[in-house]
Backbone as ProteinMPNN parsed JSONL, in Angstrom:
{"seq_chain_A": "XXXXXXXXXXXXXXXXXXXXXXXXXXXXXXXXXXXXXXXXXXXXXXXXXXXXXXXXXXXXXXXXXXXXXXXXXXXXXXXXXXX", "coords_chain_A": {"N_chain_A": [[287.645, 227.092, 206.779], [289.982, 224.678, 207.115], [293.59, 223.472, 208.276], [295.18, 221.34, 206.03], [297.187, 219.431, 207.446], [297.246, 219.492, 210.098], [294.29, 219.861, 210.942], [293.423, 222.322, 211.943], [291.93, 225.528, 212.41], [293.227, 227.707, 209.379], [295.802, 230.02, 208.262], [294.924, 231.735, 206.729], [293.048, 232.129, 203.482], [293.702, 231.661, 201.033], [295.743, 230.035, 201.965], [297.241, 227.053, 202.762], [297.693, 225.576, 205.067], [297.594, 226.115, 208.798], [299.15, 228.433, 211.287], [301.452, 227.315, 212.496], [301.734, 224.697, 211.538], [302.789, 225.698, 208.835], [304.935, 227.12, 209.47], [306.23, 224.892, 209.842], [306.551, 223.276, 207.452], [307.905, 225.188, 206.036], [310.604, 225.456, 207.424], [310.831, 222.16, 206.572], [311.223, 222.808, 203.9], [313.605, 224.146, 203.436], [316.066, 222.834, 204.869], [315.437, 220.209, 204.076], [313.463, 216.699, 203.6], [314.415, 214.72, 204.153], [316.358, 214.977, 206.056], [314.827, 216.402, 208.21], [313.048, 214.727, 209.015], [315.033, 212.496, 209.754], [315.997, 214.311, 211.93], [313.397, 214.121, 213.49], [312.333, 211.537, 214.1], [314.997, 211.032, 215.76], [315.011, 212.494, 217.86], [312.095, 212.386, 218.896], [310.954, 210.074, 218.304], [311.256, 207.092, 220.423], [312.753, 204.4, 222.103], [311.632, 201.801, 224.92], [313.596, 201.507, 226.695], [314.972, 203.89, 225.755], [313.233, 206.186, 226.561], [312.803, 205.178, 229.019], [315.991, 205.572, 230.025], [316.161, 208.639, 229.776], [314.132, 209.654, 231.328], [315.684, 208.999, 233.805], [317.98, 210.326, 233.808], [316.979, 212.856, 233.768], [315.574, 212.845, 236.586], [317.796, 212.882, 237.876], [319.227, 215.083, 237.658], [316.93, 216.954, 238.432], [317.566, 215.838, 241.166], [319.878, 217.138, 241.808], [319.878, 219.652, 241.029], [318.133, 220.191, 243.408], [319.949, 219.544, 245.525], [321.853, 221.341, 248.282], [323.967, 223.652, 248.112], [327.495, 223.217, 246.875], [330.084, 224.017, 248.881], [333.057, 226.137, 248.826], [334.895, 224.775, 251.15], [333.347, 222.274, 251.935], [333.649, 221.109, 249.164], [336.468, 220.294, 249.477], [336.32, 218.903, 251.794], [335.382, 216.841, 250.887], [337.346, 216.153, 248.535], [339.567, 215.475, 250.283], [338.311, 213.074, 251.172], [338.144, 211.169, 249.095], [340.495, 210.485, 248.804]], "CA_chain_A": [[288.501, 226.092, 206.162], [291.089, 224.179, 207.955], [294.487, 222.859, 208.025], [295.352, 220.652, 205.268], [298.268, 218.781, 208.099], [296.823, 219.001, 211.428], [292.819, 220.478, 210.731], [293.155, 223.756, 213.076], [291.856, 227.046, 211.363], [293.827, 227.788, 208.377], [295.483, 231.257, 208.723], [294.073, 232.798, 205.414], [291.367, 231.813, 202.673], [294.88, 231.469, 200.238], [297.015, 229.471, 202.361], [296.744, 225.604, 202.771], [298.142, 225.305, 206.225], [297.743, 227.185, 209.998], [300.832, 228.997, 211.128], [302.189, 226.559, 212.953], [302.06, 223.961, 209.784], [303.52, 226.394, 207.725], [306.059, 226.833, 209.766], [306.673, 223.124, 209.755], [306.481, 223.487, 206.063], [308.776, 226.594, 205.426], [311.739, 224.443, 207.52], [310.988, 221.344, 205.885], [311.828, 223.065, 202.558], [315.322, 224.735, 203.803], [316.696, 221.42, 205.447], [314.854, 219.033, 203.393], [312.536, 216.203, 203.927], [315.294, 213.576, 204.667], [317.159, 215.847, 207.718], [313.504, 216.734, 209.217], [312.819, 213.051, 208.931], [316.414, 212.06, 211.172], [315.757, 215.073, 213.421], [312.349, 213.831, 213.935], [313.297, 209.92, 214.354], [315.97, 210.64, 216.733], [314.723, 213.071, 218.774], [310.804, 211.86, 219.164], [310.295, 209.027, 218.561], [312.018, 206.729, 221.479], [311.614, 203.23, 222.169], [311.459, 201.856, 225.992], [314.917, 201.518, 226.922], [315.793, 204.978, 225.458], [312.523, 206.702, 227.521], [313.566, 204.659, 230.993], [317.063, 206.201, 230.574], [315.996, 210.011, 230.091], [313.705, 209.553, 232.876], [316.721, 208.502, 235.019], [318.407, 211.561, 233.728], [316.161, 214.276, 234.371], [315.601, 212.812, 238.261], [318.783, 212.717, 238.362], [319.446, 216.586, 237.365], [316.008, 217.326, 239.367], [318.393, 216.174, 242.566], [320.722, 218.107, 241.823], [319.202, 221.396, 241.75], [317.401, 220.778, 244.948], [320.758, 219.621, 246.633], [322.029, 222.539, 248.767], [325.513, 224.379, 246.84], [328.77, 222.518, 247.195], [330.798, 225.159, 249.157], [334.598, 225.308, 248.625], [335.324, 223.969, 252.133], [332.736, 220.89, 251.534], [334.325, 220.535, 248.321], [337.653, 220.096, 249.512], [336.456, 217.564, 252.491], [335.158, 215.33, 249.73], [338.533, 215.683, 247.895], [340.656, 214.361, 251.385], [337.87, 211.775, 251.776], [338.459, 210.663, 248.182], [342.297, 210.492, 248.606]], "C_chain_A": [[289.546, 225.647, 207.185], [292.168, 223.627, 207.452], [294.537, 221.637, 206.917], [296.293, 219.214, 206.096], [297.59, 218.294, 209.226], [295.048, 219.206, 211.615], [292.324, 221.162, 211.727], [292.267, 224.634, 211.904], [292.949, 227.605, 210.212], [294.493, 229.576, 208.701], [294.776, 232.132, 207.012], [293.591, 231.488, 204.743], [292.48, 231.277, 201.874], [295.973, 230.547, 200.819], [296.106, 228.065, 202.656], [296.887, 225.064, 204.395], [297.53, 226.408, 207.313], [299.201, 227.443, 209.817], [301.833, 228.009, 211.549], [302.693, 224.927, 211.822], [302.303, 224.439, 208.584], [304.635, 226.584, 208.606], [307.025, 225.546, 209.66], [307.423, 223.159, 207.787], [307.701, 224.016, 205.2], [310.301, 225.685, 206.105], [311.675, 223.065, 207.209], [311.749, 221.629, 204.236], [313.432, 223.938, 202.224], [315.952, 223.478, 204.077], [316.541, 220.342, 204.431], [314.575, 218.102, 204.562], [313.457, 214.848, 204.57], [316.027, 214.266, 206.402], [316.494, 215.949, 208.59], [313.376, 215.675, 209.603], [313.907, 212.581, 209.942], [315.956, 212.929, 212.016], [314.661, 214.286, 214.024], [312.325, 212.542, 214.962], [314.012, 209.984, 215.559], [315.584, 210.976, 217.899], [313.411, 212.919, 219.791], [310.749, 210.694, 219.401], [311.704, 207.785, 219.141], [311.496, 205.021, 221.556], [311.951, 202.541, 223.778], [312.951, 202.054, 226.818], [315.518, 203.623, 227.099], [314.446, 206.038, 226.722], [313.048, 206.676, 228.76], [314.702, 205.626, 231.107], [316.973, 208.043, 230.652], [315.377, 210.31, 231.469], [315.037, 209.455, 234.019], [317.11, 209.775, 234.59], [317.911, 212.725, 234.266], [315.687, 213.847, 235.912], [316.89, 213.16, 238.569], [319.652, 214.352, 238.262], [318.416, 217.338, 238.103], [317.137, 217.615, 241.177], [319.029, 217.173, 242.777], [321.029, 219.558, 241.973], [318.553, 221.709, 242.876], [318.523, 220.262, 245.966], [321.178, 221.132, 247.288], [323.156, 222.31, 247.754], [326.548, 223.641, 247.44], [329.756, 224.075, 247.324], [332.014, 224.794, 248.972], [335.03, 224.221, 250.11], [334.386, 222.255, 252.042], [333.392, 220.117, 250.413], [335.861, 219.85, 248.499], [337.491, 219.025, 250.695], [335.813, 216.416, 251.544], [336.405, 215.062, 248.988], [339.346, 214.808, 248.434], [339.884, 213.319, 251.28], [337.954, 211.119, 250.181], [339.413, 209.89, 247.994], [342.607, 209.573, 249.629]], "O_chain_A": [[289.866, 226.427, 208.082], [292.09, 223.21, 206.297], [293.617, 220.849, 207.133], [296.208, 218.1, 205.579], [297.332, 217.111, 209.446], [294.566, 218.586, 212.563], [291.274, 220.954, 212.335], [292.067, 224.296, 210.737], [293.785, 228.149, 210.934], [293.753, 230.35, 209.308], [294.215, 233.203, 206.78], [293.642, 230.32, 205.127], [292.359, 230.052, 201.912], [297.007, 230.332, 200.188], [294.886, 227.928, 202.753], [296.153, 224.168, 204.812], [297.033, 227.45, 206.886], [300.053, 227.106, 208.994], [302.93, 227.903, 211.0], [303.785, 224.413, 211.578], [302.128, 223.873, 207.505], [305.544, 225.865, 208.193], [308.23, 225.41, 209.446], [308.548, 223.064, 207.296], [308.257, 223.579, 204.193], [311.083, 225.266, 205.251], [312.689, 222.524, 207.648], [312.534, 220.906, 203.622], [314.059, 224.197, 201.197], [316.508, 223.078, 203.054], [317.493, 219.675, 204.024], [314.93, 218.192, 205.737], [312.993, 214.118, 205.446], [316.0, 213.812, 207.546], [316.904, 215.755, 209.735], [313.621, 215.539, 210.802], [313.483, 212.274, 211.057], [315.423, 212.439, 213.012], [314.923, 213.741, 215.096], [312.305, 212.539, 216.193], [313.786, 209.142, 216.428], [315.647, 210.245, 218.888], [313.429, 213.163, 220.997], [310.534, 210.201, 220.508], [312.769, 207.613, 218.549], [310.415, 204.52, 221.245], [313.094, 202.964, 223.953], [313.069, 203.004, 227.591], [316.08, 204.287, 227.971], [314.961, 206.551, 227.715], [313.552, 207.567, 229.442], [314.671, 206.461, 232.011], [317.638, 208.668, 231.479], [315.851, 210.944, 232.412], [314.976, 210.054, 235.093], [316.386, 210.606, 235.14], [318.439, 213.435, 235.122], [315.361, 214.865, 236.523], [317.077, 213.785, 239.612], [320.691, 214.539, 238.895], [318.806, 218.431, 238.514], [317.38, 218.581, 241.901], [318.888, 217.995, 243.682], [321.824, 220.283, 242.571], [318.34, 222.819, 243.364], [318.283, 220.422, 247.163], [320.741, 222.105, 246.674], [323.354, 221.4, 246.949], [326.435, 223.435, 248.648], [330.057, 224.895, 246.456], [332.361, 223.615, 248.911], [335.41, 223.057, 249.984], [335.021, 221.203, 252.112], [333.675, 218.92, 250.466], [336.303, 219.003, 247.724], [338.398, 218.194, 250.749], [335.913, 215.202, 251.716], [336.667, 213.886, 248.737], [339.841, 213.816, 247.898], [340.554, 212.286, 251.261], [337.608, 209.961, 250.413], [339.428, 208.877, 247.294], [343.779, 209.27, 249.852]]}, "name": "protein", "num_of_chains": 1, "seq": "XXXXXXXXXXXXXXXXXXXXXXXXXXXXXXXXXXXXXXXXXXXXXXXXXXXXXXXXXXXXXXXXXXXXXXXXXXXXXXXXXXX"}
């Protein structure tokens, strides 16, 4: 038998869902179906604008971890050259 949600393997003969669509399930019915629904919405589903700019984000946090470490003395010749 399979999923009733997504049509994986079901985990038992008694249950309507796999685990992972019962999980879905079990926090849909704590939160409710309206909250899941905004989380879902906001967080997924994107429309080109909002994609482009994460993209820019996450390169832009990529750099950052592969710059070398900002030592205090570096830090402090960027402060004079600021000033």
């Amino acid at each position: 038998m399979s999923c009733y949600f997504c049509g994986k393997p079901r985990q038992s003969w008694t249950g309507y869902y796999c685990d992972c669509c019962s999980e879905i399930s079990r926090i849909t019915k704590l939160y409710g179906e309206e909250e899941v629904l905004d989380i879902l919405r906001t967080t997924c589903i994107r429309n080109k604008k909002q994609i482009k700019n994460k993209i820019e984000i996450v390169k832009k946090e990529q750099e950052e971890a592969e710059a070398p470490p900002l030592t205090r003395s570096k830090k402090k010749e960027k402060c004079l050259k600021e000033v």
